[in-house]
C-alpha positions as CSV (number, residue, x, y, z in Angstrom):
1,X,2.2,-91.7,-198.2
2,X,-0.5,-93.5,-196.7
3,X,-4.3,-94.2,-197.8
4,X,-6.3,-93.8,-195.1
5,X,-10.0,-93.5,-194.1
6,X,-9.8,-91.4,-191.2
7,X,-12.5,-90.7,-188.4
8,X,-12.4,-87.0,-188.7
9,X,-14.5,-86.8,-191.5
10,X,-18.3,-87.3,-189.5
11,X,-16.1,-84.5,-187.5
12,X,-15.5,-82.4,-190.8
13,X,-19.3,-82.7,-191.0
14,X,-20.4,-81.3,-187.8
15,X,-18.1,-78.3,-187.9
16,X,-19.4,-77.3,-191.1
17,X,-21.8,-75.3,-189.2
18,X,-19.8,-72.7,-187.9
19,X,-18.0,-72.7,-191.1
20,X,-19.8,-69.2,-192.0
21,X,-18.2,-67.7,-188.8
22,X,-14.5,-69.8,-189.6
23,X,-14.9,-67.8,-192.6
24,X,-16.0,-64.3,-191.1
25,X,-12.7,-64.8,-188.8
26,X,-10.0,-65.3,-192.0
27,X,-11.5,-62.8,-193.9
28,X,-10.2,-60.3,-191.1
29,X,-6.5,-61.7,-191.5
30,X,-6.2,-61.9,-194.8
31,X,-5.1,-57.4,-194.8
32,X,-1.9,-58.9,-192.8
33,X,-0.3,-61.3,-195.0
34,X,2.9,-60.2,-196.2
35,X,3.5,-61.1,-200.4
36,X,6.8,-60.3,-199.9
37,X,8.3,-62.9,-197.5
38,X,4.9,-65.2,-197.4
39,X,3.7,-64.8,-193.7
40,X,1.3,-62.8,-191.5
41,X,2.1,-59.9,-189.2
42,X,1.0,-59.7,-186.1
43,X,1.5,-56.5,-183.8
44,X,4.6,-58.0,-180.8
45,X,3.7,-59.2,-177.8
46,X,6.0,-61.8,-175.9
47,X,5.7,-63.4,-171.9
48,X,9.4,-61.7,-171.5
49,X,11.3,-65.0,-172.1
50,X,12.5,-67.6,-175.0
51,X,12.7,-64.6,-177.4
52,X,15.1,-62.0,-177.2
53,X,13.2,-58.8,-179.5
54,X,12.2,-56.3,-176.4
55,X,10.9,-54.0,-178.4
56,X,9.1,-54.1,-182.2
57,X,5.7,-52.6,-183.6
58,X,4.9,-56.2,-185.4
59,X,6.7,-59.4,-186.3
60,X,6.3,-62.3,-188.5
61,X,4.7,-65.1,-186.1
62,X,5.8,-69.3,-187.5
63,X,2.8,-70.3,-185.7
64,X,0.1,-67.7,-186.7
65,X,1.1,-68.2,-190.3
66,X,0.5,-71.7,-190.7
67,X,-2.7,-71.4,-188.8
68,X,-3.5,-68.7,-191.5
69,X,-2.3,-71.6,-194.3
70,X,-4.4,-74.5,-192.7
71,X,-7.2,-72.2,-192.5
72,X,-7.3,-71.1,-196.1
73,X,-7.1,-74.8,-197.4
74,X,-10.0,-75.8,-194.8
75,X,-12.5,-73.3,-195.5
76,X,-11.9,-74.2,-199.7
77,X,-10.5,-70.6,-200.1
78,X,-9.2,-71.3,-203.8
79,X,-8.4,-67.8,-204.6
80,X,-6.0,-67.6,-201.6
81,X,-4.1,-71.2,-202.1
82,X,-1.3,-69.9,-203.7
83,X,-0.7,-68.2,-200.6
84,X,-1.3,-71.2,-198.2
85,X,1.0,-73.2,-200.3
86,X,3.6,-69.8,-200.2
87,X,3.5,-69.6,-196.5
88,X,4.0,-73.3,-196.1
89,X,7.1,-73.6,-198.0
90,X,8.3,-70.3,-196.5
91,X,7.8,-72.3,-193.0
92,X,9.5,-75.7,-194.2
93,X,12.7,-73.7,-194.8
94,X,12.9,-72.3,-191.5
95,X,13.1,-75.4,-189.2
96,X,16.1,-76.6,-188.2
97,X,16.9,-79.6,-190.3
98,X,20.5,-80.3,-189.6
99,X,20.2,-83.3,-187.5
100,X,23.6,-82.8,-186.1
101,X,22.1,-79.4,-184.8
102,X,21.8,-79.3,-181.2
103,X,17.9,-77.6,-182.2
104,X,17.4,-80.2,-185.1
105,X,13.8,-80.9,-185.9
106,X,12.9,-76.7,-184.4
107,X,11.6,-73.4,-185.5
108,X,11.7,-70.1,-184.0
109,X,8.7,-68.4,-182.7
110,X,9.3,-65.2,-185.6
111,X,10.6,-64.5,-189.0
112,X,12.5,-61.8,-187.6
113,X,14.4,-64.1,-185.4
114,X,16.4,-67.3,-186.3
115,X,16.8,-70.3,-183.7
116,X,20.4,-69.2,-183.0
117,X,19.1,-65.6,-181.3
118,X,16.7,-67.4,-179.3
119,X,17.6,-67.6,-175.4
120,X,16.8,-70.3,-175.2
121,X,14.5,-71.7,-178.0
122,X,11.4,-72.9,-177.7
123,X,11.3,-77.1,-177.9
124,X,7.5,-76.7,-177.9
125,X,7.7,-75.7,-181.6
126,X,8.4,-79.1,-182.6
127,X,5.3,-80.0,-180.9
128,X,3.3,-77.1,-181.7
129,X,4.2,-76.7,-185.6
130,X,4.5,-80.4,-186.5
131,X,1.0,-81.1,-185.3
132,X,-0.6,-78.2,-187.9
133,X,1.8,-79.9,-190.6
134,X,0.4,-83.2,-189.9
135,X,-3.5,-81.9,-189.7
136,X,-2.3,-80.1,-193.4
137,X,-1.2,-83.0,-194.7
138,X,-4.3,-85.5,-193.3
139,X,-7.0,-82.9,-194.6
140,X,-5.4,-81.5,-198.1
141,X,-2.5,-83.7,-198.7
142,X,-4.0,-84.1,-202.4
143,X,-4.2,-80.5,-202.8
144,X,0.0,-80.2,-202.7
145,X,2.4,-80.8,-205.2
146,X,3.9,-83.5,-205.1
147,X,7.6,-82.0,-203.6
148,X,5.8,-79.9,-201.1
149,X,4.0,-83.0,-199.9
150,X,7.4,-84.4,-199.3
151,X,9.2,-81.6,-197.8
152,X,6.4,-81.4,-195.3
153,X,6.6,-85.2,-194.9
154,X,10.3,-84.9,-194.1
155,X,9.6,-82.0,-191.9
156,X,7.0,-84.2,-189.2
157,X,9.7,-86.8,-189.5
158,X,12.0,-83.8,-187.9
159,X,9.3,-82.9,-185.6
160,X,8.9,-86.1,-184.3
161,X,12.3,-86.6,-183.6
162,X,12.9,-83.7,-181.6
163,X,9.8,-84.0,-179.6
164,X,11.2,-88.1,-178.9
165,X,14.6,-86.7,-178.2
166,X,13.0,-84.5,-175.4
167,X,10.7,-86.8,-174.3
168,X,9.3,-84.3,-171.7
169,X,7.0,-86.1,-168.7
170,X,3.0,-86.4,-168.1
171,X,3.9,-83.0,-165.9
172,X,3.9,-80.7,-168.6
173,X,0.4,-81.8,-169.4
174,X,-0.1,-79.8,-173.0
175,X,2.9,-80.9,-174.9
176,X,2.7,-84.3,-173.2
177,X,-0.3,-84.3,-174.8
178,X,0.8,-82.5,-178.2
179,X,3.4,-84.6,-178.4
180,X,1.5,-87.8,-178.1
181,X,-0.7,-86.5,-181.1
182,X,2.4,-86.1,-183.0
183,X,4.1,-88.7,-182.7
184,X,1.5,-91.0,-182.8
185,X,-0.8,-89.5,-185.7
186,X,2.6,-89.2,-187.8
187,X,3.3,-93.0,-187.5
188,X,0.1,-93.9,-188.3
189,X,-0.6,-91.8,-190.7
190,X,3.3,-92.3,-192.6
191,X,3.6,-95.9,-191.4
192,X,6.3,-95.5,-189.4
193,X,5.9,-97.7,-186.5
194,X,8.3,-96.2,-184.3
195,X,7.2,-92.9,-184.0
196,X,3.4,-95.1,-183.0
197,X,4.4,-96.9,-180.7
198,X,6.5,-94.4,-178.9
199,X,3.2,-92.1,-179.1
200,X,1.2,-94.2,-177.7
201,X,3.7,-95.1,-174.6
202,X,3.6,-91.6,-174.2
203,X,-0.3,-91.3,-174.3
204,X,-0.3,-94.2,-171.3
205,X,2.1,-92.5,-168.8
206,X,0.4,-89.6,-169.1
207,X,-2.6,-91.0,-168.2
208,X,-1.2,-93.1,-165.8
209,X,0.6,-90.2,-163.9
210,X,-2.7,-87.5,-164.1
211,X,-5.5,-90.3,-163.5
212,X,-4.1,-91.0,-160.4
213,X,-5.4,-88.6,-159.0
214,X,-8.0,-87.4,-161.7
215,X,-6.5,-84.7,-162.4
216,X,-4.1,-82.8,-164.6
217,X,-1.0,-80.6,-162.8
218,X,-1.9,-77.6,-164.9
219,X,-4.8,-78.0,-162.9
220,X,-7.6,-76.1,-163.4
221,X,-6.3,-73.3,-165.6
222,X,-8.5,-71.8,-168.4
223,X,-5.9,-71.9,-170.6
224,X,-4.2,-75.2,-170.8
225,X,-7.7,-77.1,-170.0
226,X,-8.9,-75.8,-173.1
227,X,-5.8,-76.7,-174.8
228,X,-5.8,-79.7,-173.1
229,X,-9.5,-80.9,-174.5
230,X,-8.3,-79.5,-177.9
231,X,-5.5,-81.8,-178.1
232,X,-7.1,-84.4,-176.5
233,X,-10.3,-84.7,-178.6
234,X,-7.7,-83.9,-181.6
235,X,-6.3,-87.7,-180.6
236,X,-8.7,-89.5,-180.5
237,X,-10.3,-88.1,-183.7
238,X,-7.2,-88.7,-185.7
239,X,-6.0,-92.0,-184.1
240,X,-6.9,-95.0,-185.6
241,X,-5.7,-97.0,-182.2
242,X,-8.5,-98.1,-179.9
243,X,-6.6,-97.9,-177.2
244,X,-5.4,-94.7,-177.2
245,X,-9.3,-93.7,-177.9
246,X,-10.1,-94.8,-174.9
247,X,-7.6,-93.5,-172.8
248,X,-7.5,-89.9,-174.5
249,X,-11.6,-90.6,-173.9
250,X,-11.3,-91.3,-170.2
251,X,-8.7,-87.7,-169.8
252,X,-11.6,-85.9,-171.2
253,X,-14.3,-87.1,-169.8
254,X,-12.1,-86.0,-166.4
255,X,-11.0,-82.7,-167.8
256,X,-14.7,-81.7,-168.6
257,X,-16.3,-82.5,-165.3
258,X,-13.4,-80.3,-164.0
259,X,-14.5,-77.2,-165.6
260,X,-18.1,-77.8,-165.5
261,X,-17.9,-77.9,-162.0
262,X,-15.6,-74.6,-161.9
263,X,-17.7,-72.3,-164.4
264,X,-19.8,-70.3,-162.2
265,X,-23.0,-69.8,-164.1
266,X,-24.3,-66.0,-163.2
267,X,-20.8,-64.7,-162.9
268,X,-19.9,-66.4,-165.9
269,X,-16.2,-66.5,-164.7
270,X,-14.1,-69.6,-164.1
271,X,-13.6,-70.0,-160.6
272,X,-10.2,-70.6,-158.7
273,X,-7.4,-71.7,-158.0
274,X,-5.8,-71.8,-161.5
275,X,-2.6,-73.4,-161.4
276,X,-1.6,-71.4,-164.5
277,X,-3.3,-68.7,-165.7
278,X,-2.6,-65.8,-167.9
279,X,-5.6,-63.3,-167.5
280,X,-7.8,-63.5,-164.2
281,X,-11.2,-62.8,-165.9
282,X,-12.2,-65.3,-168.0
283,X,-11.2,-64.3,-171.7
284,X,-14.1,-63.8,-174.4
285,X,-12.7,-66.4,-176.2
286,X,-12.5,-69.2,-173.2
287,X,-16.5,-68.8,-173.2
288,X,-16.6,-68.7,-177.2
289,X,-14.7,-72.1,-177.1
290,X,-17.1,-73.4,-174.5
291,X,-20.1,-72.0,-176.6
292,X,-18.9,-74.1,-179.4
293,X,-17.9,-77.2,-177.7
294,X,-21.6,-77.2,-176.3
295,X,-22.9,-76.5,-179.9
296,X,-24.7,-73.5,-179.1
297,X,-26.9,-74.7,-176.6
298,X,-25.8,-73.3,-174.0
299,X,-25.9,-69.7,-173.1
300,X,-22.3,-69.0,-172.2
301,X,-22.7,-65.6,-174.6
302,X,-24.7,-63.7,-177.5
303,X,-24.4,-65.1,-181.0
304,X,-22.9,-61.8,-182.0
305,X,-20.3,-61.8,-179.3
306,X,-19.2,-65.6,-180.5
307,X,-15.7,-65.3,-182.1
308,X,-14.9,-68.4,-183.9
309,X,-11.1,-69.8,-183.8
310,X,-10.0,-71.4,-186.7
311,X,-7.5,-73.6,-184.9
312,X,-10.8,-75.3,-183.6
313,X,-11.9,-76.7,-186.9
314,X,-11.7,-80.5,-187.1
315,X,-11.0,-81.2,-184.0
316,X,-13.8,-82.8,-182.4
317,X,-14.4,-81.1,-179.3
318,X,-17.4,-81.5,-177.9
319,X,-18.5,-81.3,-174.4
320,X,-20.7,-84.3,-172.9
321,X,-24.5,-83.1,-172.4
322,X,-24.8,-84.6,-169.2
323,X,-22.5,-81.6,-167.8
324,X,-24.6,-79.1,-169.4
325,X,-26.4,-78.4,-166.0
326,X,-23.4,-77.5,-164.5
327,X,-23.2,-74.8,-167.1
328,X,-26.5,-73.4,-166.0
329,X,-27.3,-73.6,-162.4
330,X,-25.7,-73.0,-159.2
331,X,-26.4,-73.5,-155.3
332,X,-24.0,-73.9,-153.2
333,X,-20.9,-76.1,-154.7
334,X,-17.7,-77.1,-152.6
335,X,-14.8,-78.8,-154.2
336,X,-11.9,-80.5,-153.5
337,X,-9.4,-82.1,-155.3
338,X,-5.9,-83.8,-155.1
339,X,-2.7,-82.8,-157.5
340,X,-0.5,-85.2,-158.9
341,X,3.0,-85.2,-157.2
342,X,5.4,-83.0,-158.6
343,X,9.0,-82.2,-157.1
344,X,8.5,-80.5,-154.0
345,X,4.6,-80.4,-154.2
346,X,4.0,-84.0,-153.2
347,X,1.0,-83.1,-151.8
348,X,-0.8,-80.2,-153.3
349,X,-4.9,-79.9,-152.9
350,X,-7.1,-77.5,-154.3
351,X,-10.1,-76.2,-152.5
352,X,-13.3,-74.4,-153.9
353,X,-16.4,-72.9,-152.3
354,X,-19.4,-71.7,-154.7
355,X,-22.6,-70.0,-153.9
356,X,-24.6,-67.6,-156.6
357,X,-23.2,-64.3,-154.8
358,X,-19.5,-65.6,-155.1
359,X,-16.7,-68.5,-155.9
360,X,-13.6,-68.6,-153.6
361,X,-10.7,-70.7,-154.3
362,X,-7.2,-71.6,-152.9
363,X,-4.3,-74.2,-153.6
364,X,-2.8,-75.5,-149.7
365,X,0.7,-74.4,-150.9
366,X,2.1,-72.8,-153.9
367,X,4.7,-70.7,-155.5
368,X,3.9,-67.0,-156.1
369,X,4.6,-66.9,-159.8
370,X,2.7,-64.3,-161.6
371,X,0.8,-67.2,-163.5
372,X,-1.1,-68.9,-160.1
373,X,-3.6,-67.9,-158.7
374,X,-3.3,-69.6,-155.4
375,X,-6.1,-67.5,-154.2
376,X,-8.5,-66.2,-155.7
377,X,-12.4,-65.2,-155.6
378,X,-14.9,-63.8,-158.1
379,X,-18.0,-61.9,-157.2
380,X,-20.9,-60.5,-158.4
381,X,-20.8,-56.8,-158.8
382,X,-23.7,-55.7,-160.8
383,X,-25.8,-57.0,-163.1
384,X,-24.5,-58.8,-165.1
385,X,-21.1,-58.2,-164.2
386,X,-18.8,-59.7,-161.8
387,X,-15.5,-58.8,-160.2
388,X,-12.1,-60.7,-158.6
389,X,-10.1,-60.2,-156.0
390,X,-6.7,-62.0,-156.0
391,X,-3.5,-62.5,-153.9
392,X,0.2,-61.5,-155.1
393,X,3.6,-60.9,-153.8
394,X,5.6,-57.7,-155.6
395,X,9.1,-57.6,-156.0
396,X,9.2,-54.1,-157.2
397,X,6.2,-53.9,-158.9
398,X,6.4,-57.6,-160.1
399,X,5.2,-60.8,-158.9
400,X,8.2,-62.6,-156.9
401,X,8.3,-66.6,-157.7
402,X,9.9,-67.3,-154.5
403,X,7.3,-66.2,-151.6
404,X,5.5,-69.4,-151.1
405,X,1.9,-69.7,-150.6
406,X,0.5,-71.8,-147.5
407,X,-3.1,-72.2,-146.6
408,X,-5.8,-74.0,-145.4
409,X,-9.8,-73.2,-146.1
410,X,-13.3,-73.8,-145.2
411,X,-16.0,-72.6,-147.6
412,X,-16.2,-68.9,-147.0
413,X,-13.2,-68.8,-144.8
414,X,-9.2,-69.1,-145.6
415,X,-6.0,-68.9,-142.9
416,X,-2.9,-68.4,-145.1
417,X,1.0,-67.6,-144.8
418,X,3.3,-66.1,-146.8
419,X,7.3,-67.5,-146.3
420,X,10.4,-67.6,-148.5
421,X,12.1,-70.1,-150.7
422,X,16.0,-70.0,-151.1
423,X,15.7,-72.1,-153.9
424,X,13.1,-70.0,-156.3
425,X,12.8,-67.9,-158.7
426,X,12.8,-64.1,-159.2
427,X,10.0,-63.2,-162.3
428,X,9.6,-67.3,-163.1
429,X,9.9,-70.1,-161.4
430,X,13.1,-71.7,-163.4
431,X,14.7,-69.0,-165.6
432,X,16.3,-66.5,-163.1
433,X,16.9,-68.5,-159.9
434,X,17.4,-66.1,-156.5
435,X,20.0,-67.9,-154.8
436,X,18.2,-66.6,-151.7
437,X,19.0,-63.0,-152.4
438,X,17.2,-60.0,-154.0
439,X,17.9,-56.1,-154.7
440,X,14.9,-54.4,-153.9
441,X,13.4,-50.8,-153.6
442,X,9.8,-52.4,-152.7
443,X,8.9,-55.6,-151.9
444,X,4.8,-56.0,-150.3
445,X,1.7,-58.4,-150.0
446,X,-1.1,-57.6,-152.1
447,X,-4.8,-58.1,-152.3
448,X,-5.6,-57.2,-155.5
449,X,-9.5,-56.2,-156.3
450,X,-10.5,-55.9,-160.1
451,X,-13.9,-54.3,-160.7
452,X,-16.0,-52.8,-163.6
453,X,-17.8,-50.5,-161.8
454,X,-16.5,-48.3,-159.3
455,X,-13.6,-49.2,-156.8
456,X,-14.1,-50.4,-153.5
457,X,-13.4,-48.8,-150.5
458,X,-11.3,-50.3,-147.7
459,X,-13.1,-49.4,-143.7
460,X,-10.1,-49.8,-141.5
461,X,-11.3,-52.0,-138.7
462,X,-8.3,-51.6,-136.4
463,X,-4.5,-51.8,-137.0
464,X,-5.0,-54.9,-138.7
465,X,-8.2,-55.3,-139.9
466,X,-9.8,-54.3,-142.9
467,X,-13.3,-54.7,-145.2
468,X,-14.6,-54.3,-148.1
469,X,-18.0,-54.2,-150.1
470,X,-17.3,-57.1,-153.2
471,X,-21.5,-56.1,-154.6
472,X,-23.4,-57.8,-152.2
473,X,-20.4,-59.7,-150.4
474,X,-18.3,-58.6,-147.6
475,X,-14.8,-59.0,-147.9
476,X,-12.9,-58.7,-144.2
477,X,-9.0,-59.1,-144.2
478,X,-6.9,-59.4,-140.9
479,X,-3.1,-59.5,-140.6
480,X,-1.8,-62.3,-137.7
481,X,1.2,-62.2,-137.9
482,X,4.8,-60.6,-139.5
483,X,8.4,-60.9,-138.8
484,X,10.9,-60.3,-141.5
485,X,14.5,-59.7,-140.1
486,X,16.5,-56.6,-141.7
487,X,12.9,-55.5,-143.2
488,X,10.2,-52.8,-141.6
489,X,8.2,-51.5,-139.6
490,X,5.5,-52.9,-141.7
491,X,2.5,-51.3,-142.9
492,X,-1.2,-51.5,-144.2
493,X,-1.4,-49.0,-147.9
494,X,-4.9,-48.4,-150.0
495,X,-4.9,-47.6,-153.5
496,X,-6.4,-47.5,-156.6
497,X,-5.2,-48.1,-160.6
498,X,-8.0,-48.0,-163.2
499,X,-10.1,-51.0,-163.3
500,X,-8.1,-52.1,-159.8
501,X,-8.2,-51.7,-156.2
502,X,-5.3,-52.7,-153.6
503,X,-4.7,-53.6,-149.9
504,X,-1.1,-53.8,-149.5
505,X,1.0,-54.9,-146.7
506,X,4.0,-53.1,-147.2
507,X,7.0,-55.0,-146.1
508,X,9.8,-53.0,-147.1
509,X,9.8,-49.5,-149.6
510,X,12.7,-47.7,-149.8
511,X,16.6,-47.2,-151.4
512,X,17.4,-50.3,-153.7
513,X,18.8,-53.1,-150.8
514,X,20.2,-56.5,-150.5
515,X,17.7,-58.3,-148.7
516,X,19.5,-61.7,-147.6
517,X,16.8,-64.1,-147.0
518,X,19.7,-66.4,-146.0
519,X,20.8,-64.3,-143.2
520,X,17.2,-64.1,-141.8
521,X,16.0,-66.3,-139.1
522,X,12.4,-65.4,-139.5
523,X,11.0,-64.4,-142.5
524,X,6.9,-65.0,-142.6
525,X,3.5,-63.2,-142.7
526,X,0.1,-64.7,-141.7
527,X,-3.7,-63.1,-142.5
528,X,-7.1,-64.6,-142.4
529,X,-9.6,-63.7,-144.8
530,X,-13.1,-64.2,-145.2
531,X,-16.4,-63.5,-147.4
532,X,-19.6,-63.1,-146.1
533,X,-23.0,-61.9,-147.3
534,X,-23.0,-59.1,-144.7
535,X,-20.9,-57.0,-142.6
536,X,-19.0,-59.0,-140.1
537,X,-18.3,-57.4,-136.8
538,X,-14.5,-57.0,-135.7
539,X,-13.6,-59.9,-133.3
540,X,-11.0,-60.7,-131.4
541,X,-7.8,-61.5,-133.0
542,X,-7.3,-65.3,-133.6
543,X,-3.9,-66.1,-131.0
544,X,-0.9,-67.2,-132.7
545,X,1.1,-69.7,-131.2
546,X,4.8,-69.3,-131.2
547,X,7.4,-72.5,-131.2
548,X,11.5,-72.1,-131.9
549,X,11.4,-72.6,-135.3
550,X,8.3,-72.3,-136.3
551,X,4.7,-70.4,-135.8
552,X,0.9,-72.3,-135.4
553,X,-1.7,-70.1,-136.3
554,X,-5.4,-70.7,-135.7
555,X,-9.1,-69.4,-136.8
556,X,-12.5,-70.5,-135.8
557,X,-15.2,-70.5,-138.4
558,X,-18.9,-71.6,-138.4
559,X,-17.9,-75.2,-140.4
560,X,-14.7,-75.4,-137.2
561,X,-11.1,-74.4,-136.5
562,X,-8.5,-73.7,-139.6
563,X,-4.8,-74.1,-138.1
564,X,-1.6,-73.4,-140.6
565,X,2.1,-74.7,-139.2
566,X,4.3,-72.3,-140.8
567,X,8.1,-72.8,-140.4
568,X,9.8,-69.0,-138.9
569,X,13.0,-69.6,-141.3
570,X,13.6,-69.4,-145.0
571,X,14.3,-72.4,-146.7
572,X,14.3,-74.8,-149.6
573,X,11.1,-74.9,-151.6
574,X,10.5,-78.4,-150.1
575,X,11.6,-78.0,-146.9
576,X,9.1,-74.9,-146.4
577,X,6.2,-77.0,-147.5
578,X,6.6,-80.5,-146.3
579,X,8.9,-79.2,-142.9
């Protein structure tokens, strides 16, 4: 193995500060490690895909339990070694190391589960596991004996050529990233040239493809921006290359103005659209990693509310000062950006309007899956507290991947239509494709209102028309037009759950049905929606202009006309948006 002088130790340095609350957190996991099979438990949770356990009180997580290895040997926890070094051979044995195997260089996500029950397994753990075996090896290599260090050696070398035998695209912007890291770290680090070189080729198309546009796909989503900075400013710690510094550099320096200019300040909520996004209020730890990455000075949260994450150690993240601001203050802020092309989403935008009452956001097109949030809007509710209110499309109670999102907006004010893609998905947008047909008991169009205080209440403003109090905003919903062949009458149904408040537009609730969205000549819906710091009196309906195969809808606000093209048919994904 290699001698090296790495940058990461002026990094090392600066982190030590919040090494008392790194320290605070793995003294809470240590109760959950298991002597007997050398891992941590962790109560079961899943997305609903990759692994096949439906139903288990706790498992054994690969990932969580060398986080929980790499954290002992970082904080200098000598007492526990034994059972970092435990865990990490434990781990080495479970990866796929056959390299005949078609999942050669793998691991499962848990103990419980072994690659071959998987459907399908998870590539990303090449990616995801090799990159804490590398950061091991880089910060306590010395600390190993002398066979461990070349079993976990051997086991990057696996890694790496799994993650090269993928060789996803600058699309799938986190593991493009990770996988970069890898790859690239791992050839520098073991002299192997090959894995370099092919690491930093993949650094440079990556930044090729998202820099066109400034922008990553994921774009905007709390959760893969922040792991997009982590792995980024993880690069160019690590990498001894100055030209993948200043590329990684350039990424961030992108990446952070992005959610700068997204983070509204007094709602303290991380305005819309997300492109992916797995929780709509912004997570306590989203602002605790922004509260570190600003070093404290900013007041994204109490110190006793900070929650440190151990995965952030050493990694260099640090946000530039000049965005600070950003953090703080807030007018009125309207954004705009370009996507990269992607498939059928040549040419996606995203649009968002700011002012200190509220944010308002929306994607011009967009599938339905349950993890966008094409649009979306936070307000302020109370002191101190703010609300959402979000868009969806339920498929018996869960959000269908193949309604299709169209709109167009101006500050305040958004036209949008809802069609139907023959070529989607059903729960996600690749793993459990339509073919253009459902069974359904209930299928409807949802705005969706979360609150902490108490639930709205929807004023019927005529048979279409509807408003609600968001705190001090007005929210004022109107329905333009609906056809749906085989489906109906359609209708307008309140409720509340708990911490939400709904505004459905029923489309069809009934006996479980075939609903053929290829026998349908028309299948589309069209509302406008605005917000507005007081009540808005009920004007006339915007007219709705109808063509043979398709409908132009229109609506006037105070910065001029919206119009949407929608096409009356369902149809291919790309034929829907670009037809």
């Amino acid at each position: 193995m290699m001698t090296t002088s790495m940058t990461y130790g002026s990094v090392l340095e600066a982190d030590s500060r919040w090494l008392p609350r790194f320290k605070q957190t793995l003294e809470g996991k240590h109760p959950n490690y298991n002597e007997e099979i050398g891992m941590v438990r962790k109560p079961f949770s899943s997305p609903g895909y990759h692994t096949t356990i439906k139903e288990a009180d706790f498992v054994h997580p690969i990932r969580e339990a060398l986080d929980y290895a790499l954290a002992i040997l970082d904080c200098g926890e000598e007492e526990y070694r034994g059972r970092a070094f435990a865990v990490l051979r434990n781990i080495l044995a479970l990866q796929d190391r056959d390299p005949a195997s078609p999942t050669f260089g793998i691991w499962s996500w848990f103990w419980e589960e072994p690659l071959a029950k998987m459907s399908p397994p998870d590539w990303n753990w090449a990616d995801f596991i090799g990159k804490r075996l590398l950061l091991l090896l880089i910060r306590h290599g010395s600390w190993l004996p002398d066979d461990l260090v070349r079993l976990t050696e051997q086991a990057v070398r696996n890694s790496c050529e799994a993650i090269i035998k993928r060789n996803v695209g600058p699309d799938y912007t986190n593991i493009a990233i990770m996988g970069a890291f890898v790859t690239l770290i791992a050839g520098e680090f073991m002299e192997e040239p090959v894995y370099s070189i092919y690491g930093l080729e993949r650094l440079k198309r990556l930044y090729k493809y998202s820099m066109q546009t400034g922008a990553f796909l994921e774009y905007n989503s709390p959760t893969y921006s922040t792991v997009a900075i982590l792995e980024l400013s993880s690069l160019a710690t690590y990498t001894r290359s100055e030209e993948a510094r200043r590329l990684t550099n350039e990424l961030l320096d992108a990446t952070w103005q992005m959610v700068a200019e997204h983070f509204h300040p007094l709602l303290k909520q991380w305005s819309g659209p997300h492109a992916r996004s797995y929780h709509t209020f912004l997570a306590p730890m989203h602002l605790s990693f922004l509260h570190m990455a600003c070093g404290g000075k900013v007041p994204f949260m109490s110190e006793t509310e900070f929650v440190y994450d151990p995965e952030w150690y050493g990694q260099g993240v640090a946000c530039p000062q000049r965005l600070y601001g950003l953090f703080t203050g807030i007018g009125e802020r309207e954004l705009r950006q370009d996507l990269p092309p992607y498939r059928e989403f040549r040419t996606r935008t995203a649009y968002t309007y700011m002012t200190p009452e509220y944010s308002l956001g929306t994607f011009n097109h967009n599938v339905m899956w349950n993890q966008c949030r094409n649009l979306l809007a936070f307000f302020r509710e109370g002191e101190g507290q703010s609300g959402y209110m979000r868009l969806r499309v339920l498929h018996d109670g869960y959000d269908f991947c193949s309604a299709v999102f169209k709109g167009e907006q101006k500050k305040a004010s958004v036209l949008y239509g809802i069609q139907f893609a023959l070529d989607g998905g059903d729960t996600h947008v690749n793993l459990d494709p339509i073919r253009g047909r459902i069974k359904a008991s209930d299928l409807r169009i949802r705005l969706e209102v979360g609150f902490n205080g108490q639930a709205p209440a929807w004023k019927r403003l005529g048979e279409d028309a509807f408003q609600t109090a968001l705190g001090q905003t007005t929210l004022s919903v109107r329905g333009l037009y609906g056809a749906m062949d085989g489906c109906g009458p359609f209708r307008w149904e309140t409720s509340a759950d708990g911490a939400s408040a709904y505004l459905d537009y029923v489309l069809y609730e009934g006996e479980s049905s075939e609903i053929d969205f290829h026998a349908m000549e028309e299948a589309l819906f069209v509302f406008a929606l605005t917000l507005a710091e007081q009540d808005d009196e009920l004007s006339e309906a915007p007219p709705v202009i109808l063509r043979e195969d398709a409908i132009e809808a229109s609506l006037m606000t105070p910065e001029g006309p919206l119009t949407l093209t929608l096409a009356k048919k369902p149809a291919d994904r790309a034929v829907l948006l670009h037809g």
